[in-house]
Structure formats: structure tokens, C-alpha cells
N, C-alpha and C positions, 0 to 999 in steps of 0.2 A: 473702491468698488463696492457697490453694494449687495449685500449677503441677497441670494434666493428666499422668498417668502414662503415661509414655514406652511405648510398645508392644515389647517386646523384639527382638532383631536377629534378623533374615529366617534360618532354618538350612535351606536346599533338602536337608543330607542326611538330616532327620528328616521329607524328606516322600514319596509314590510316585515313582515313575519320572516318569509322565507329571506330575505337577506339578511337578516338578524341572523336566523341560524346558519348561515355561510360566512357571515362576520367570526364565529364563534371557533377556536382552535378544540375546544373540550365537544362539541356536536361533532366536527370531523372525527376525531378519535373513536367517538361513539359508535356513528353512521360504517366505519370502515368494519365494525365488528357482527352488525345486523346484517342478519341475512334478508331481511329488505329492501333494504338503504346502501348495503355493500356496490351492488351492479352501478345505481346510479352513482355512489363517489366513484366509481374507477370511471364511468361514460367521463363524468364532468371534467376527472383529473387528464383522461388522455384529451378533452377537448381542450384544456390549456395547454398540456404541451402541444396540441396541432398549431396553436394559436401562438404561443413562445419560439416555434420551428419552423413558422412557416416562409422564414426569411432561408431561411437554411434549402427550405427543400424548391425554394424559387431558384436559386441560387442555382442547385444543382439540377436542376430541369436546366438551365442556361447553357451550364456546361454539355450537358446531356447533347442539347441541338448544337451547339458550337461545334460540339466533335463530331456530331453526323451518326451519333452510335443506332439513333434508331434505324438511319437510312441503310446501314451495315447489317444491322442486323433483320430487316428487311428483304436479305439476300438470301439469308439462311443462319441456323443456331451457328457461335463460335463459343471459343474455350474465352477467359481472358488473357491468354498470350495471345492472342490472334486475332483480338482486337487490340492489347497494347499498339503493335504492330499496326495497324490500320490509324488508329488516334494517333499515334505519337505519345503513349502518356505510359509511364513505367505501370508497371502491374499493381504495384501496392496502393498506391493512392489509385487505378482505375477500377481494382476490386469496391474501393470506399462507394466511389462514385456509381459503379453497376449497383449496388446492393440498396443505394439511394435511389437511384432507379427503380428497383423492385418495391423498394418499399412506395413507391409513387404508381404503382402498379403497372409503370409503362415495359420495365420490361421482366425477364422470369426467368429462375434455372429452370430445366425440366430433370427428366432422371438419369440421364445423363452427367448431369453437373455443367452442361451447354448453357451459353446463354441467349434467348429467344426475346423475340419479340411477344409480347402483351396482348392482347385484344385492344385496352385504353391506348398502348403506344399506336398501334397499328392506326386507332379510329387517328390522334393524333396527326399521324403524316396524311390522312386523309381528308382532313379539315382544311380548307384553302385559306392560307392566311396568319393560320398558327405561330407556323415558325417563325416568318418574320416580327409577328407581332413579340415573340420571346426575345428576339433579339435585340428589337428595339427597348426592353427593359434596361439596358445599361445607360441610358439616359435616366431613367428615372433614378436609379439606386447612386448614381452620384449626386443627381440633386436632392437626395437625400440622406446627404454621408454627414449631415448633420439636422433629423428632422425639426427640432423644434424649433431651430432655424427658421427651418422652411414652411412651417406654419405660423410663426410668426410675423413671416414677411420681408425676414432679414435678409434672404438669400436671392441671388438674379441668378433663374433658371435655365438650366441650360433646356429644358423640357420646353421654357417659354420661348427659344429660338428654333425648334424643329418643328412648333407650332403654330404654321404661318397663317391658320384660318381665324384663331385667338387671336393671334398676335401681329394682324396682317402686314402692318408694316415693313416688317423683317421679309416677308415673302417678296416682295414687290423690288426689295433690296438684293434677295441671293435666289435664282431660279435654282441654283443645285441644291438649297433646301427645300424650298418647293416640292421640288423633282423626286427630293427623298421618301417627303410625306406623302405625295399623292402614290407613287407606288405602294408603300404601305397600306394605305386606304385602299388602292385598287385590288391588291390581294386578298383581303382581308372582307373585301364586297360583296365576292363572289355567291356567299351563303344568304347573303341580306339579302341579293337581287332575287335570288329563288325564290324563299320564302316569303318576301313581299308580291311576286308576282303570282303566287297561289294563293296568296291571300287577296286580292284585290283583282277586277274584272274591269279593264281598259278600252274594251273592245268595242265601245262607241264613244270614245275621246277620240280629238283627229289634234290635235298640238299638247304633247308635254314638253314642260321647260322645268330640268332638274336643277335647283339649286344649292349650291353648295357639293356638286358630285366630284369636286377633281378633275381625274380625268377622264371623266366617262363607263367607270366600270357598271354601273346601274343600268344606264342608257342602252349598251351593248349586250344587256340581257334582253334588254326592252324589245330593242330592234329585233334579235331573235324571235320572240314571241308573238311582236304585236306587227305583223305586218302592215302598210299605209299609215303607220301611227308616226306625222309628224315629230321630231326630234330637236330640243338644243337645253345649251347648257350653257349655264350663267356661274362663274369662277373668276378667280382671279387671273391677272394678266399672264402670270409668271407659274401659274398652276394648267391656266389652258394651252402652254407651251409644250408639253406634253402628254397631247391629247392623240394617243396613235394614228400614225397615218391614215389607217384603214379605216379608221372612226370619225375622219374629219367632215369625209362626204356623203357622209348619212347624217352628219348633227349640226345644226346652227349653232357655233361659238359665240358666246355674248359676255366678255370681259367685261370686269365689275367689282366691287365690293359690297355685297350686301348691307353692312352696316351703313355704308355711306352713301352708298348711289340708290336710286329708283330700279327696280326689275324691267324688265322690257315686257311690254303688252303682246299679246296675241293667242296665247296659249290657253285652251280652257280648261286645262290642267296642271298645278305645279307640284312638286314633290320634293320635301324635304328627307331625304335618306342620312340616318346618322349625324342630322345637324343640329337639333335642336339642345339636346342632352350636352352639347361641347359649351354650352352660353349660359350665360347669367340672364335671370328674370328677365330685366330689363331689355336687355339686345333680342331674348326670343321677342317680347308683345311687340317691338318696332318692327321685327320683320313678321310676321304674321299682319302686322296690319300693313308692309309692304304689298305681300301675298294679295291678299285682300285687293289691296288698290289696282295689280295689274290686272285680276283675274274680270271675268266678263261674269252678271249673274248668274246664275248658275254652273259656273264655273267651278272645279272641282280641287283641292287640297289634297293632296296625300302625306303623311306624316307617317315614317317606319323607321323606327328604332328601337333599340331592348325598353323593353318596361315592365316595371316590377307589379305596378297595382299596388292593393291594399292602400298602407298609411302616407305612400311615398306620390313626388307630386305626377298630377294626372293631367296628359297632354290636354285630352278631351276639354278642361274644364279653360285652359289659354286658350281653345281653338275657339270656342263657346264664346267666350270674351270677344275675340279676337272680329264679332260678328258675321259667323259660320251660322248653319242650320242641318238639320241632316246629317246629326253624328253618328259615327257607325265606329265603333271598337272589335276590330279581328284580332284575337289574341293567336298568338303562333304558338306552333308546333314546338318550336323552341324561344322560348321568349327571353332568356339569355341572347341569341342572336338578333331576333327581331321580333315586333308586333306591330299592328299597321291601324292607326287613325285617321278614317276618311271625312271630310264634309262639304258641303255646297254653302258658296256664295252666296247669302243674302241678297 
């Protein structure tokens, strides 16, 4: 078997100034003793250990929602026998657990020695979409219970069978995975559809066709807001299988695979919510130039998804390629949640 390749020897004079003196054990020592220099070692040293812990403190956000403590505590302050009791979890490890909590600021003693809910827990339960997105982290940490594995490419994902938009094939195969991730997505929408729909002014569009929505959570904001505003949704077979009842006779269903099939013509608006960001280069510019081919000239693009800006890549500049005209960037209120890129058909 062959030994691991030795990482080559530390050279601090091929590196900045300021990493030089962070390469250095005798500047630490130094820096720890000025009262200049003291504030930022200790900023830098608790930012690695946030960074060394953050597995730890994901961990116990996990447990946290698993056992429902915020939704308990949500009722009113308890003691920790009175939530053991409620969790099912002996006092001594759910003391560990609460105090992980506090330190994550979701929850708090007060003076009592009770323990209450947060203001961050509070916003928390009130975020649609939250919890189950924590839950579904146990997919990822086992396809990662060996990462450099899994960056290397050696490991089959279990993340890559729950993700039947990636990985379409598998959808089309198991509708109860499907089933799983569009719920997820739908929960999890709810904040996107708001926030795209105060960013963006629909109200003389008469057809959108949302692609890539699941099952409709987007659309059924839509509907709310935009009344007369033509409706449908282009998904996959096994994803539009669970498209609520109530949402079916308001929205024209349009089965399909985006990478593979042509979009269906008619809409002079199409809208990509939360899809582009899930693709690789390649798959976004084919379907952008899908986009393009069903839309009519002057025909309208929407694009809302989180975006960061600055050095990181800029939709606007694929839409631009993509033979768009009339770009418009509305950065959101929350751009962790969403930010919305409009343009017209050439």
C-alpha cells in the first residue's frame, strides 16, 4: 500500500507579511502579551475554535429539534427535570445538551434557573422550513463519516439518492424519494416565495411557467397575489405526483426533465426559483438557453435564489450570455434566503 504524500516543508518567506506572522509561534506568544494585539488573538483563537466546534454545535442543534425542546419550551420556562421528562433523556446528559443550546443562543436560564426560550430559538420555530431542513442533515453527516472520501469521489452518496433534481434518474425510479424532497423544498419555499414576490412586479405577465418548483410551493404564493395570472409547472413525472389537490386546478402540470426535454411554449414568463445554484456551469447555460427558446420576445426570465455578490459567480452575467437584455438585480432583504434576477428576451 502506498504511504500518503508527505505535504512539503512550511516556507513563511513565500507567504504575505501578515501570514508570516501567523505562521510564527514566538508573534503568538508576543501578540498574547500587548495590549494591542491581545483583543485580536483571543477574536482569532475563539474564531477557530467556532470553526474546530462547529461540527459539535450542528450536532446538537440536531438533537435539539429531534427532541422538540424548543417546541416545549415554546409553552412556557421548565426546570431540567421537566423536560427530561418530556424528551425522554436523563437529566445529566440533557443539562450538556440545554447549555449547548444556550451557548447557540436558542435557548436561556433566566433568574430563576428555568429554562426559556431565546429570542434566535423563538425566530427559529418561526422560520418555515427550518426544522426540517436540520433534519434532513443526517443525510449528509453520514455521507460524510468519511470526508476526504467524499471529496475525493470515492464514496456513492447517499445525499446523491435523495436528490432526484441532480440525480434525476433515481426520481423517476422511487416517487417516495421524490415525495420526500419536494416536501422539503415546499417547506422550506415559503420565505423564497415572499421575498421574490416583493421583489419582483408581475402584474402585467398573463402565463408563468415555473420551472424546476416541485410541487408548487412558489406558484401557490403566486396565485395568492397575482390574481388572472395564468399558472403551470414543469417537473418531473414523479415530483408532479405530488402536487396538492387544491393546486392542481389552478396550475397546468407539464412533466419533464429539464436537462433532457424542450420546455413547453406559451408563457411570457418563466421562473427559476432555487434552481440554478443546485447545477453545474454546463446544465445552468443549456437550460437558460432552453428558457430562451420557449419564451416569446420580450418575454420575461425570473431568477431568485440566495446570492452572495462580490467575487462569487454572478447570475446576471449567464443570463447576459444566455441572450437576455434588460437586466435588473433586486437584492433582498435577506439575501441568505433569496435575491431575484429579472431579464427580457432578446
Amino acid at each position: 500500500m502506498n504511504a500518503e504524500p508527505r505535504p512539503p516543508p512550511a516556507r513563511p518567506e513565500a507567504q504575505g507579511w501578515l501570514t508570516r506572522f501567523a505562521m510564527s509561534p514566538r508573534f503568538h506568544r508576543l501578540a498574547a502579551r500587548m495590549p494591542g494585539l491581545r483583543g485580536l488573538v483571543r477574536r482569532e483563537g475563539a474564531e477557530l475554535f467556532r470553526v474546530i466546534s462547529g461540527f459539535v454545535q450542528s450536532q446538537a442543534l440536531v438533537a435539539l429539534v429531534e427532541a422538540r425542546v424548543l417546541h416545549f419550551l415554546a409553552s412556557g420556562p421548565m426546570t431540567t427535570e421537566e423536560m427530561s421528562r418530556r424528551v425522554a433523556v436523563p437529566e445529566a446528559p440533557l443539562e450538556v445538551l440545554l447549555r449547548a443550546g444556550a451557548a447557540l443562543k436558542l435557548v436561556a436560564r433566566d433568574r430563576k434557573g428555568l429554562w426559556v426560550l431565546a429570542p434566535r430559538g423563538a425566530a427559529f420555530l418561526a422560520v418555515p422550513g427550518l426544522e426540517p431542513m436540520v433534519r434532513h442533515h443526517h443525510v449528509l453527516y453520514r455521507d460524510l463519516s468519511d470526508p476526504l472520501a467524499f471529496f475525493r469521489g470515492q464514496t456513492e452518496t447517499e445525499l446523491a439518492r435523495f436528490w432526484p433534481y441532480v440525480f434525476g434518474p433515481l426520481a423517476r425510479e422511487d416517487a417516495g424519494l421524490a415525495a420526500r424532497y419536494s416536501r422539503l423544498m415546499a417547506e422550506s419555499q415559503v420565505l423564497v416565495a415572499e421575498d421574490t414576490l416583493r421583489l419582483v412586479n408581475l402584474s402585467r405577465r398573463r402565463h408563468l411557467l415555473d420551472v424546476g418548483g416541485g410541487t408548487g410551493a412558489f406558484l401557490a404564493e403566486v396565485g395568492r397575489t397575482c390574481r388572472g395570472l395564468k399558472l403551470a409547472l414543469f417537473d418531473m413525472p414523479a415530483v408532479l405526483a405530488a402536487v396538492p389537490a387544491g393546486l392542481r386546478d389552478a396550475v397546468t402540470l407539464h412533466p419533464g426533465d429539464f436537462r433532457a426535454d424542450p420546455l413547453p411554449i406559451g408563457a411570457d414568463t418563466i421562473s427559476l426559483v432555487r434552481v440554478l445554484y443546485d447545477h453545474p456551469d454546463a446544465t445552468v447555460a443549456a437550460l437558460l438557453a432552453k428558457v430562451r427558446a420557449a419564451l416569446p420576445p420580450g418575454g420575461m426570465i425570473l431568477v431568485s435564489e440566495p446570492m452572495s455578490g462580490g467575487a462569487r459567480p454572478d447570475p446576471a452575467t449567464d443570463i447576459h450570455g444566455a441572450g437576455f437584455r434588460d437586466i435588473q438585480q433586486r437584492p433582498g432583504d435577506r439575501p441568505f434566503v433569496t435575491s431575484v434576477v429579472s431579464a427580457v428576451r432578446r
